[in-house]
C-alpha positions as CSV (number, residue, x, y, z in Angstrom):
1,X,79.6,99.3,101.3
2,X,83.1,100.0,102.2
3,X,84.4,102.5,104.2
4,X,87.1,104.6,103.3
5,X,89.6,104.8,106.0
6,X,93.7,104.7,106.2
7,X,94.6,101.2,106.8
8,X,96.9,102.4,109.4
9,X,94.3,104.1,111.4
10,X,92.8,100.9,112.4
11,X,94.0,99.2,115.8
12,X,95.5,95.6,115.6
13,X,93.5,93.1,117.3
14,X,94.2,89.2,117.6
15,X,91.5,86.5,116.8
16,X,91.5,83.0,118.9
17,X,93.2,83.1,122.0
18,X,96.4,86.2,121.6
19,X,98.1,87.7,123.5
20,X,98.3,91.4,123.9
21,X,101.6,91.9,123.4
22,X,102.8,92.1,119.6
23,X,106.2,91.5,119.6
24,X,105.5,88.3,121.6
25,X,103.7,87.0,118.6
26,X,105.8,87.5,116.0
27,X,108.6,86.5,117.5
28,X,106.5,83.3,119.5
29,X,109.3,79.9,118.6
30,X,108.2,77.5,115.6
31,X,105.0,75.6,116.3
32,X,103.8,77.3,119.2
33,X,100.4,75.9,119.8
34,X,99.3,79.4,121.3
35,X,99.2,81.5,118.2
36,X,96.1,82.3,117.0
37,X,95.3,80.9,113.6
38,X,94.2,84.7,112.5
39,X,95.4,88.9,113.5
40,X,95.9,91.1,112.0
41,X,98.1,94.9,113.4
42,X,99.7,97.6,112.2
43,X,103.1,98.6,112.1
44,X,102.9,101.3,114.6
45,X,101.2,98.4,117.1
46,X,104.1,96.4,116.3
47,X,106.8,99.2,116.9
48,X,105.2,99.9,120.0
49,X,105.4,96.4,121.4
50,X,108.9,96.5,120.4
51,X,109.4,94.2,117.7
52,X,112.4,91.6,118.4
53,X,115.6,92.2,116.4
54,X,116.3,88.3,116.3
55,X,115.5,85.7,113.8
56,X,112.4,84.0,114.2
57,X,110.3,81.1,112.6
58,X,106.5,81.1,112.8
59,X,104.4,77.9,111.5
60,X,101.8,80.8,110.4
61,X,101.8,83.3,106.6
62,X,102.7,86.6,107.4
63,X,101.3,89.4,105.0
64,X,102.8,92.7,104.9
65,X,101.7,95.8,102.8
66,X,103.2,99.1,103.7
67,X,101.1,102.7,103.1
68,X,104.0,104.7,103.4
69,X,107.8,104.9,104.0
70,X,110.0,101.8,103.1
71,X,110.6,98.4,104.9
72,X,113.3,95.7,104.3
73,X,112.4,92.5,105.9
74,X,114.9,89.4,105.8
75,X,112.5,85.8,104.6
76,X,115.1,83.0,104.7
77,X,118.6,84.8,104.9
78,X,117.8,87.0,101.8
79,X,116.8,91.0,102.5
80,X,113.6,92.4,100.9
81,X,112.8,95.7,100.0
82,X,109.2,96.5,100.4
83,X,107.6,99.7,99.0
84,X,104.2,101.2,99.3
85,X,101.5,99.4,97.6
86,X,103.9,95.6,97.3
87,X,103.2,92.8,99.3
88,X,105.5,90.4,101.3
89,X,104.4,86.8,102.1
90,X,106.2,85.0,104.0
91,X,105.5,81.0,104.3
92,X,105.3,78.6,107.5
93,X,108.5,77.8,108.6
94,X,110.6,80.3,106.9
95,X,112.5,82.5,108.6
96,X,112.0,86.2,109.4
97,X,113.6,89.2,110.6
98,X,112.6,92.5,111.2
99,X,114.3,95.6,109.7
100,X,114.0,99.1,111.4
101,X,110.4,99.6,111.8
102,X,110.3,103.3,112.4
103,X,110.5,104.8,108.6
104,X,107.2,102.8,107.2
105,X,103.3,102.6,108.3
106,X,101.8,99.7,106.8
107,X,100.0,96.1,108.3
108,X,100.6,92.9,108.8
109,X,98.0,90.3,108.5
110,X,99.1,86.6,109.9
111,X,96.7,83.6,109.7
112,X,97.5,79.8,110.0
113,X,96.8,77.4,106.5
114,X,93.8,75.8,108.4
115,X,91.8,78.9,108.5
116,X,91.3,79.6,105.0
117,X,88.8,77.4,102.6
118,X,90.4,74.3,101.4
119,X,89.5,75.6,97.8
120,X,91.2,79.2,98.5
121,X,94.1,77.3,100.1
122,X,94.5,75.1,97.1
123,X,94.3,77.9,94.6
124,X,96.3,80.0,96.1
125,X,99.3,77.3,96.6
126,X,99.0,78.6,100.6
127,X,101.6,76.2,101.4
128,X,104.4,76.5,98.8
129,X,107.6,76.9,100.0
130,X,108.8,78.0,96.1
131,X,106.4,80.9,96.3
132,X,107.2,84.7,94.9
133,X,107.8,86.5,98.5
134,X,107.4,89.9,97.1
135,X,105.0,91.1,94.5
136,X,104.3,94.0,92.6
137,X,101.1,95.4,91.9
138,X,99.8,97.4,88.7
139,X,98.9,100.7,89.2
140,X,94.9,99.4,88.7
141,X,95.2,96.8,91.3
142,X,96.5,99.0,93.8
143,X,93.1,100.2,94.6
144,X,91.5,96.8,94.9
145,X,93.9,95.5,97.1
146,X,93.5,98.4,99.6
147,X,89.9,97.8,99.8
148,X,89.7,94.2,100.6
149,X,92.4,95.0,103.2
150,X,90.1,97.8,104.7
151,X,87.7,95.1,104.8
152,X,89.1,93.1,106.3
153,X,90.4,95.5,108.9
154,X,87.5,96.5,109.6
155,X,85.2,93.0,110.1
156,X,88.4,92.2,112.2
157,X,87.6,94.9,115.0
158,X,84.2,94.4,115.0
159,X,82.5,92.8,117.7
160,X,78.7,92.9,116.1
161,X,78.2,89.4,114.8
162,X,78.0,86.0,116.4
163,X,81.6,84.5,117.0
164,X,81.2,81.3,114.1
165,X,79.4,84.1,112.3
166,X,82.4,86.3,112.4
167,X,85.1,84.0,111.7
168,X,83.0,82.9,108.4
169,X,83.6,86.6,107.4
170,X,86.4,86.6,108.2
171,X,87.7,84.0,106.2
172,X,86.0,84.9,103.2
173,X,87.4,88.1,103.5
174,X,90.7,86.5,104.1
175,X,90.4,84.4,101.0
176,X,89.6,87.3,98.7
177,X,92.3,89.3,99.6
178,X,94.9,86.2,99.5
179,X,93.8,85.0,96.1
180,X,94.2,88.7,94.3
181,X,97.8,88.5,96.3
182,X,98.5,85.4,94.8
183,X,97.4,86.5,91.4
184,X,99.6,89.4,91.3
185,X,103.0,89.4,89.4
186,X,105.9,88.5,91.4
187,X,108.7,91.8,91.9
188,X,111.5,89.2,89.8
189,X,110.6,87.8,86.7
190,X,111.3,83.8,87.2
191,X,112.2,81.7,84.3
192,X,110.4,79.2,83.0
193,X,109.7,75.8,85.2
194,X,108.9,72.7,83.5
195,X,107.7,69.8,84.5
196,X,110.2,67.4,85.2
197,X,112.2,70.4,87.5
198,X,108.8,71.0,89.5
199,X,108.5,67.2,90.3
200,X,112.4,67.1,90.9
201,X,111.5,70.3,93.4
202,X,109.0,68.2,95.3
203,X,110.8,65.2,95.8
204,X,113.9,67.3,97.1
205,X,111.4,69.0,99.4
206,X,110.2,65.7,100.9
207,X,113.5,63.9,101.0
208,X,116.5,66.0,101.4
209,X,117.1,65.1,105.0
210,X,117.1,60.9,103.8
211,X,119.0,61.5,100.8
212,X,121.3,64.3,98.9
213,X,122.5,61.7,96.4
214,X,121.1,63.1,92.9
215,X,121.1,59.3,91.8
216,X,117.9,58.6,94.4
217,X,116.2,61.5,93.0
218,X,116.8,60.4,89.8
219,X,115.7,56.8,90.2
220,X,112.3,58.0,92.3
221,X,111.2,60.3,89.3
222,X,112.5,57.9,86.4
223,X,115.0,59.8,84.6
224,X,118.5,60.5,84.4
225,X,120.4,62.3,86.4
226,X,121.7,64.3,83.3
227,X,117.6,64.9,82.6
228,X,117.2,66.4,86.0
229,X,120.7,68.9,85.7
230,X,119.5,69.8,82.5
231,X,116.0,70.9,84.1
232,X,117.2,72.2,87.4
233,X,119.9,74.6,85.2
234,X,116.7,75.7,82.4
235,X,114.1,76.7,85.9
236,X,116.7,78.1,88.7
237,X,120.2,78.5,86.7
238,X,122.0,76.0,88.6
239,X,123.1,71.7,88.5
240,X,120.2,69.6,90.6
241,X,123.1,68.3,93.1
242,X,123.8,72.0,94.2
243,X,119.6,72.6,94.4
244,X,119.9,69.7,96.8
245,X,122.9,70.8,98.8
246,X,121.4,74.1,98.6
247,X,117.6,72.6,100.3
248,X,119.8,71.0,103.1
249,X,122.2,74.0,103.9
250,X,118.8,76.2,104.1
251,X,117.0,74.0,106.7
252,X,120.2,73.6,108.5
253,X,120.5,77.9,108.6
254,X,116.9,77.7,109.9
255,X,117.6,75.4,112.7
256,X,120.4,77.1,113.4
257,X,119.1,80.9,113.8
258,X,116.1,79.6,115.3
259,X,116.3,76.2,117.6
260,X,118.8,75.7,120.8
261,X,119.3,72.8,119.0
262,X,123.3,71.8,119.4
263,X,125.0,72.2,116.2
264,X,125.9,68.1,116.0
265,X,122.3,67.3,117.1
266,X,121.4,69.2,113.8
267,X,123.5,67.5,111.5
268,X,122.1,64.1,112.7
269,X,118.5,65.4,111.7
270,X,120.0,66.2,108.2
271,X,121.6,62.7,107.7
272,X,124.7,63.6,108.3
273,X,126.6,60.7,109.5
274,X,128.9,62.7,112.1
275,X,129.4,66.1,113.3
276,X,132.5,66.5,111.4
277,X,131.0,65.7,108.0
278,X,127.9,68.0,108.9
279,X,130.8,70.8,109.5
280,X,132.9,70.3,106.4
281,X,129.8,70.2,104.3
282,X,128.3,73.2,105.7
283,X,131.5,75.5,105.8
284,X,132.3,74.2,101.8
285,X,129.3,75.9,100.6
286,X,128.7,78.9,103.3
287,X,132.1,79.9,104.4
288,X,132.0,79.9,107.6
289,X,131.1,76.5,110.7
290,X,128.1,75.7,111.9
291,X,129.0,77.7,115.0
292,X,130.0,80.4,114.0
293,X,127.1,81.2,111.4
294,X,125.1,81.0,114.5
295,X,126.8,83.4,116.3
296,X,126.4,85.8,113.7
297,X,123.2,85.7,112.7
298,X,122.1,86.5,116.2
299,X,124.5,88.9,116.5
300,X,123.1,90.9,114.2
């Protein structure tokens, strides 16, 4: 039986070894081994804590569903505007940034790949860097949705079972409420992907910091690299050279918002043969250096 409660009445707690201080976590650097695999809080918990203004880059999904007000919340350089009722998902190793946290109540629910079911994580595509971030509900899901989040909420601050008990709950709970998520229409209507543009996808994926040459690609997937413009331009709208230069300016914005790394050092990690030709190709399709994009974007 459910209980019908506000889901923004319910305190945040952490499971596995977190720390009591909110903004800490959601702002922890990439890969930190101390983040639990599963919390869940609510906004209100995270605005008290003071929720960092800076970019950050967790290696865990973040979930967020709002109950009232409005949120926008940057995933990857690109601003989303989340209303009641939609829900944000934000994949390992993408970027983040808060937006003003005092005009919405809603929750956040993170949790690392490794604590769901290999089946839900399969289904769900847990992993997916191509993933919708922001979906819309129909009015008749709406009510679904809140009650496997209450749920969850509530198995979450309850202290009644055994622990390996517990975490079985919870990630069957977990995996209900991630695979109607999934299921859900994404808030832009995508075009069409075939197959040749979702294997051309991969491979970029896994190689684009050995190789931006189109011809590779091409040769790895045995077809032309006419076949794979052609395919690239049909799914996303754009030539499979700029999908690739695109892949390699994104992990370089990463690294830059969210790594002390030294702008060279980065370019090295990308294959760039010297700093200068990491600079040139960076400031030809962004505008700006290396540098300076840095400086902005934690300016801001």
């Amino acid at each position: 039986m459910l209980v019908n409660t506000r889901q923004d009445d319910i305190t945040g707690r952490f499971w596995e070894g977190a720390s009591e201080h909110p903004a800490e976590l959601v702002a922890e650097p990439f890969g930190t081994a101390a983040a639990p695999s599963f919390e869940i809080l609510t906004l209100a918990r995270l605005r008290a804590g003071g929720a960092p203004s800076r970019p950050f880059r967790p290696d865990r999904h973040c979930l967020v569903t709002l109950s009232s007000g409005a949120l926008r919340h940057s995933v990857d350089f690109r601003e989303h505007a989340i209303a009641p009722g939609q829900w944000l998902w934000a994949r390992p190793g993408q970027v983040q940034r808060w937006g003003a946290l005092d005009r919405a109540e809603g929750t956040v629910i993170r949790f690392a790949t490794g604590f769901l079911d290999p089946d839900t994580a399969i289904g769900v595509c847990a992993d997916d860097p191509h993933a919708p971030v922001l979906r819309a509900p129909a009015a008749e899901d709406h009510a679904l949705l809140r009650a496997a989040t209450t749920q969850l909420q509530w198995e979450h601050s309850a202290d009644r079972l055994a622990p390996d008990t517990r975490r079985q709950v919870l990630r069957h709970l977990l995996a209900v409420l991630v695979l109607r998520v999934a299921s859900l229409p994404s808030a832009a209507a995508g075009s069409e992907q075939g197959e040749v543009y979702l294997s051309f996808r991969d491979a970029v994926e896994r190689d684009f910091a050995n190789t931006r040459t189109l011809s590779d690609y091409a040769e790895a997937l045995a077809c032309s690299p006419r076949t794979l413009s052609r395919a690239t331009i049909a799914a996303v709208g754009m030539p499979a050279k700029e999908f690739i230069d695109r892949r390699v300016v994104l992990e370089a914005k990463r690294m830059l918002a969210c790594s002390p790394v030294p702008a060279a050092r980065i370019g090295e990690r990308l294959g760039f043969s010297s700093a200068t030709n990491f600079n040139k190709f960076f400031a030809q399709r962004t505008g700006t250096t290396p540098i300076a994009f840095r400086s902005e974007i934690l300016a801001g």
